[in-house]
N, C-alpha and C positions, 0 to 999 in steps of 0.2 A: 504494500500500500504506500501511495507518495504522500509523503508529509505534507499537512495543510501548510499556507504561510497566508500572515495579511499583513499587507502597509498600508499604513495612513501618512500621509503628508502634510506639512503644516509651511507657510513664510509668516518668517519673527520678525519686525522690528530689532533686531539686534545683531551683534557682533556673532561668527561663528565662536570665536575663544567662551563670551559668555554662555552660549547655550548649550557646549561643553560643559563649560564651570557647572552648568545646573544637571543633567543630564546624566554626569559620570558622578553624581553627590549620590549614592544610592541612598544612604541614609534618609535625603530629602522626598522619596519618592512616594510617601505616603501623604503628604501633601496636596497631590497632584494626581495620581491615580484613587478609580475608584474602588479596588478593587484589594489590593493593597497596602494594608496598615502604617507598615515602615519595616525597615532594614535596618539589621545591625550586624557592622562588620564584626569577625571572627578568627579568629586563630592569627593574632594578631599585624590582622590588615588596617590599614589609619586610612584607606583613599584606593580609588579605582588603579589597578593594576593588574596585568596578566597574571592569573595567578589566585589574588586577592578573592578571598571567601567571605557569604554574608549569610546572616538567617534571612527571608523573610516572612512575613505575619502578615496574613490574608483573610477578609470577613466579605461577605457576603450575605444580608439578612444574616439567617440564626447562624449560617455556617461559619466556622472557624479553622483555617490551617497553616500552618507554618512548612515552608519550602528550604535548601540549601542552594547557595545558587552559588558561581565563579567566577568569575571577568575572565573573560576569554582573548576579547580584543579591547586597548585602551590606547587609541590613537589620538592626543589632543589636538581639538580643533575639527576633527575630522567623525572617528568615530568611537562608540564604546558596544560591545556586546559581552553579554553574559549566558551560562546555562543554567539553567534552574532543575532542582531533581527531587525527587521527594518519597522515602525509603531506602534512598539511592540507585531509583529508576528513573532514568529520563522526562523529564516533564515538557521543556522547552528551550527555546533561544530564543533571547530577543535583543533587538541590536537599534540602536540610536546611532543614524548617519547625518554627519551633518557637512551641508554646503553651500557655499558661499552664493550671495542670489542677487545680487548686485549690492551698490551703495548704503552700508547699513541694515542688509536684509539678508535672511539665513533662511535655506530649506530643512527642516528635521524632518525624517522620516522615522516611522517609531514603526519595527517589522516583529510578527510574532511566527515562529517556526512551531509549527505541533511536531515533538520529538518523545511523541507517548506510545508505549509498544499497548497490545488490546488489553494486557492485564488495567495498564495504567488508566487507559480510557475508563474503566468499569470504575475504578477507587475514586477515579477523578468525578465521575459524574455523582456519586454514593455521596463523597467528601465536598461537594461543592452545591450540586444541584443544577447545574451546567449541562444543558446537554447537547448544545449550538456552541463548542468552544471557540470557533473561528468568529459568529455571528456575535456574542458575547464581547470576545474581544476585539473585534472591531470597534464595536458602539465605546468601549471601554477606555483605547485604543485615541480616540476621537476627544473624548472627555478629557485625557491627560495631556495630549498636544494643548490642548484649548488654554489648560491649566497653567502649561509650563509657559504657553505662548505670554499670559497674562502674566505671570509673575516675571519671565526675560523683558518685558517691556516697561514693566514697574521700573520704578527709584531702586538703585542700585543699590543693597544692602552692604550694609555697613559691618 
Protein backbone atom coordinates (compact mmCIF):
# COMPACT_ATOMS: atom_id res chain seq x y z
CA UNK A 1 0.00 0.00 0.00
CA UNK A 2 1.59 3.69 -0.93
CA UNK A 3 1.67 5.80 1.87
CA UNK A 4 -0.96 8.75 2.10
CA UNK A 5 0.96 12.32 2.02
CA UNK A 6 -0.98 15.92 2.31
CA UNK A 7 0.41 19.42 1.93
CA UNK A 8 -0.84 22.42 2.69
CA UNK A 9 0.73 25.64 1.72
CA UNK A 10 0.76 28.81 3.26
CA UNK A 11 2.60 32.91 2.03
CA UNK A 12 3.95 34.75 5.56
CA UNK A 13 4.50 38.17 5.62
CA UNK A 14 8.00 37.38 6.86
CA UNK A 15 11.58 36.44 6.65
CA UNK A 16 12.29 32.64 5.65
CA UNK A 17 15.02 32.79 8.95
CA UNK A 18 11.95 33.80 11.15
CA UNK A 19 9.50 31.17 10.01
CA UNK A 20 12.33 28.67 10.76
CA UNK A 21 12.87 30.20 14.11
CA UNK A 22 9.02 29.26 14.67
CA UNK A 23 8.69 26.02 12.87
CA UNK A 24 11.88 24.15 14.09
CA UNK A 25 10.65 25.49 18.15
CA UNK A 26 8.90 22.19 18.48
CA UNK A 27 8.27 22.91 21.85
CA UNK A 28 6.06 25.87 20.58
CA UNK A 29 3.91 23.69 18.55
CA UNK A 30 1.08 23.34 20.63
CA UNK A 31 0.36 26.70 20.37
CA UNK A 32 -0.45 26.53 16.99
CA UNK A 33 -1.79 23.02 16.12
CA UNK A 34 -4.93 21.71 17.00
CA UNK A 35 -4.36 18.64 17.45
CA UNK A 36 -1.20 18.66 19.50
CA UNK A 37 -0.72 19.71 23.14
CA UNK A 38 3.19 20.51 23.01
CA UNK A 39 6.49 18.84 22.98
CA UNK A 40 9.14 18.26 25.10
CA UNK A 41 12.59 17.74 24.04
CA UNK A 42 14.23 14.47 25.58
CA UNK A 43 17.38 12.64 26.15
CA UNK A 44 18.94 15.76 26.24
CA UNK A 45 18.09 17.65 23.18
CA UNK A 46 17.84 21.86 23.82
CA UNK A 47 16.78 22.60 19.87
CA UNK A 48 15.94 21.02 16.60
CA UNK A 49 18.62 18.94 15.21
CA UNK A 50 19.27 15.75 13.31
CA UNK A 51 19.02 13.48 15.79
CA UNK A 52 17.40 15.49 18.49
CA UNK A 53 14.21 13.49 20.22
CA UNK A 54 10.82 14.83 21.64
CA UNK A 55 7.77 13.60 23.49
CA UNK A 56 4.60 14.75 22.15
CA UNK A 57 1.13 15.17 23.96
CA UNK A 58 -1.83 14.89 21.76
CA UNK A 59 -5.85 15.50 22.68
CA UNK A 60 -8.57 15.40 20.72
CA UNK A 61 -12.01 15.77 22.44
CA UNK A 62 -11.81 12.99 25.28
CA UNK A 63 -8.85 11.29 23.59
CA UNK A 64 -5.44 11.47 24.88
CA UNK A 65 -1.81 10.22 23.52
CA UNK A 66 1.54 10.98 23.62
CA UNK A 67 3.86 10.14 20.59
CA UNK A 68 8.08 9.80 20.21
CA UNK A 69 9.17 11.72 17.52
CA UNK A 70 13.13 12.63 15.88
CA UNK A 71 14.25 15.44 13.73
CA UNK A 72 15.33 13.88 10.87
CA UNK A 73 16.18 16.89 8.78
CA UNK A 74 17.10 20.55 10.33
CA UNK A 75 18.17 22.70 7.40
CA UNK A 76 17.94 26.53 8.66
CA UNK A 77 16.01 28.63 6.65
CA UNK A 78 15.00 26.11 4.51
CA UNK A 79 13.63 23.03 6.04
CA UNK A 80 12.99 20.89 9.40
CA UNK A 81 11.31 17.37 9.27
CA UNK A 82 10.75 14.83 11.93
CA UNK A 83 9.38 11.17 12.51
CA UNK A 84 6.91 10.49 14.87
CA UNK A 85 6.21 6.67 16.40
CA UNK A 86 4.30 5.43 18.95
CA UNK A 87 5.12 1.96 20.79
CA UNK A 88 7.95 2.24 18.54
CA UNK A 89 5.87 1.74 15.32
CA UNK A 90 5.84 4.13 12.77
CA UNK A 91 3.32 6.77 12.95
CA UNK A 92 4.52 9.59 10.59
CA UNK A 93 6.79 12.23 8.95
CA UNK A 94 6.00 15.49 8.76
CA UNK A 95 8.33 18.19 7.37
CA UNK A 96 8.16 22.02 7.20
CA UNK A 97 9.63 23.56 3.89
CA UNK A 98 10.39 26.79 3.61
CA UNK A 99 10.84 29.26 0.65
CA UNK A 100 11.69 32.40 -0.10
CA UNK A 101 8.59 34.01 -2.14
CA UNK A 102 9.62 37.37 -3.00
CA UNK A 103 10.33 40.76 -0.98
CA UNK A 104 9.42 39.80 2.74
CA UNK A 105 7.33 36.99 1.83
CA UNK A 106 7.95 33.01 2.71
CA UNK A 107 6.15 29.95 1.34
CA UNK A 108 5.77 27.18 4.26
CA UNK A 109 4.41 24.12 3.35
CA UNK A 110 3.44 21.85 6.32
CA UNK A 111 3.57 17.93 4.59
CA UNK A 112 2.19 14.99 6.53
CA UNK A 113 3.44 11.35 5.27
CA UNK A 114 1.11 8.27 6.75
CA UNK A 115 4.02 5.84 7.77
CA UNK A 116 1.42 3.50 9.63
CA UNK A 117 1.91 -0.40 8.84
CA UNK A 118 -2.21 -1.92 9.31
CA UNK A 119 -1.46 -2.93 12.85
CA UNK A 120 -1.00 0.99 13.50
CA UNK A 121 -3.82 2.15 11.55
CA UNK A 122 -6.25 -0.10 13.96
CA UNK A 123 -4.58 1.49 17.42
CA UNK A 124 -4.53 4.78 15.74
CA UNK A 125 -8.01 4.83 15.00
CA UNK A 126 -9.20 2.97 18.72
CA UNK A 127 -6.59 5.75 20.21
CA UNK A 128 -7.72 8.67 18.40
CA UNK A 129 -11.18 8.25 16.86
CA UNK A 130 -9.78 9.35 13.50
CA UNK A 131 -10.77 7.51 10.97
CA UNK A 132 -10.01 10.04 7.73
CA UNK A 133 -6.22 10.54 8.82
CA UNK A 134 -5.39 12.27 5.75
CA UNK A 135 -8.87 14.35 5.73
CA UNK A 136 -8.36 15.17 9.41
CA UNK A 137 -5.10 16.26 8.95
CA UNK A 138 -5.43 18.30 6.24
CA UNK A 139 -8.20 20.41 7.85
CA UNK A 140 -5.71 20.23 10.90
CA UNK A 141 -2.84 20.97 8.70
CA UNK A 142 -4.65 24.27 7.42
CA UNK A 143 -5.41 25.50 11.06
CA UNK A 144 -1.77 25.57 12.03
CA UNK A 145 -0.33 27.32 8.97
CA UNK A 146 -3.13 29.92 9.72
CA UNK A 147 -1.79 29.93 13.39
CA UNK A 148 1.97 30.04 12.67
CA UNK A 149 1.12 32.55 9.79
CA UNK A 150 -0.41 34.91 12.45
CA UNK A 151 1.89 34.74 15.12
CA UNK A 152 5.33 35.09 12.19
CA UNK A 153 3.47 38.38 11.23
CA UNK A 154 2.89 39.47 14.84
CA UNK A 155 5.50 41.83 16.89
CA UNK A 156 8.57 40.04 17.03
CA UNK A 157 8.96 38.42 20.45
CA UNK A 158 11.04 39.58 22.77
Amino acid sequence: MEPEHVAVSTEVEATPERIYGLVSDLPRMGEWSPECVRCDWVGGARGAAVGARFKGRNRRGLYRWSTNGEVVAADPDSEIAFDVSFLGMPVARWRYTIEHAGPGRTRVTETWEDRRGRAMRVIGVAGTGVRDRAAHNRAGMVETLERIKLTAEGPDEG
